[in-house]
C-alpha positions in Angstrom: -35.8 -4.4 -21.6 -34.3 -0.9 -20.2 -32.4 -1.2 -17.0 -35.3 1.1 -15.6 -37.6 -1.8 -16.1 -35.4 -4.6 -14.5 -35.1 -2.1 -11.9 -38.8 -1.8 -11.5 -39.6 -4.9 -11.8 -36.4 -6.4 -9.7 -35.3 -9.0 -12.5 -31.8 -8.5 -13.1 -30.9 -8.3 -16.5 -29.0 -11.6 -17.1 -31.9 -13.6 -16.4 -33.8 -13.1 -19.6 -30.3 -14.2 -21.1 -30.4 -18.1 -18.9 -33.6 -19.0 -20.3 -32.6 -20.0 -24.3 -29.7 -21.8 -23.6 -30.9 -23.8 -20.9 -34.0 -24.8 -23.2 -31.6 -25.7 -25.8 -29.7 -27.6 -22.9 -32.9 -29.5 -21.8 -33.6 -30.1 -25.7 -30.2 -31.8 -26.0 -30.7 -34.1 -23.1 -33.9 -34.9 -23.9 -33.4 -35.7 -27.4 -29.8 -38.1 -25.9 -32.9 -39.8 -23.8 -35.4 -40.3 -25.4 -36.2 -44.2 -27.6 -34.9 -44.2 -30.9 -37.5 -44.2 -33.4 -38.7 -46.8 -35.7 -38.1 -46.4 -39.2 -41.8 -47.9 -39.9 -43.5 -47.0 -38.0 -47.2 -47.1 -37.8 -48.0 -43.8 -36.9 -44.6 -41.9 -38.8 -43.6 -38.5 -37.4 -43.3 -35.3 -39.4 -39.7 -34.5 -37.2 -37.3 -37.2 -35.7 -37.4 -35.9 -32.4 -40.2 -36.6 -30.1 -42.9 -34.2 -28.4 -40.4 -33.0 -25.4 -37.7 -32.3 -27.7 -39.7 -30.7 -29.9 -41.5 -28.1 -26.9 -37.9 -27.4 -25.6 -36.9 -26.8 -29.1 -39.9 -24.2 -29.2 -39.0 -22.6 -25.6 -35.4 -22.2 -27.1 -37.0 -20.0 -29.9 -39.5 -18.0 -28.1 -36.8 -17.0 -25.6 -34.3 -15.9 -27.9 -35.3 -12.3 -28.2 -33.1 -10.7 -25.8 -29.9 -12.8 -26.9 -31.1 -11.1 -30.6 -31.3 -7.6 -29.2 -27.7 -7.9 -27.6 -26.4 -8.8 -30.6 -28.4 -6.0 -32.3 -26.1 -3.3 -30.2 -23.2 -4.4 -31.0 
């Protein structure tokens, strides 16, 4: 995003950056919260993480475009 466009828009640039980490942050606490999963279980899992992990996991993804552009200019 150009610094016309934060300016526009009034987003400052750094908060595109907070997003990715702090999913990967949430992932990490969820996944240190959540039951531990039983190694027969009925109704076995494809991952061993759990639904919540799984969507932060996703959010961490889909919000690491702008970390991938910065890199891109160095």
């Amino acid at each position: 995003m150009s610094a016309t466009a934060n300016k526009a828009t009034g987003k400052p640039a750094w908060l595109a950056l907070a997003a990715s980490p702090v999913s990967a942050l949430m992932a990490l606490v969820s996944a240190a919260d959540a039951p531990p999963l039983a190694l027969c279980a009925a109704g076995a899992t494809v991952l061993p993480v759990d639904g919540m992990t799984a969507m932060y996991l996703l959010m961490s993804l889909f919000h690491l475009p702008p970390w991938l552009k910065l890199a891109g200019r160095g």
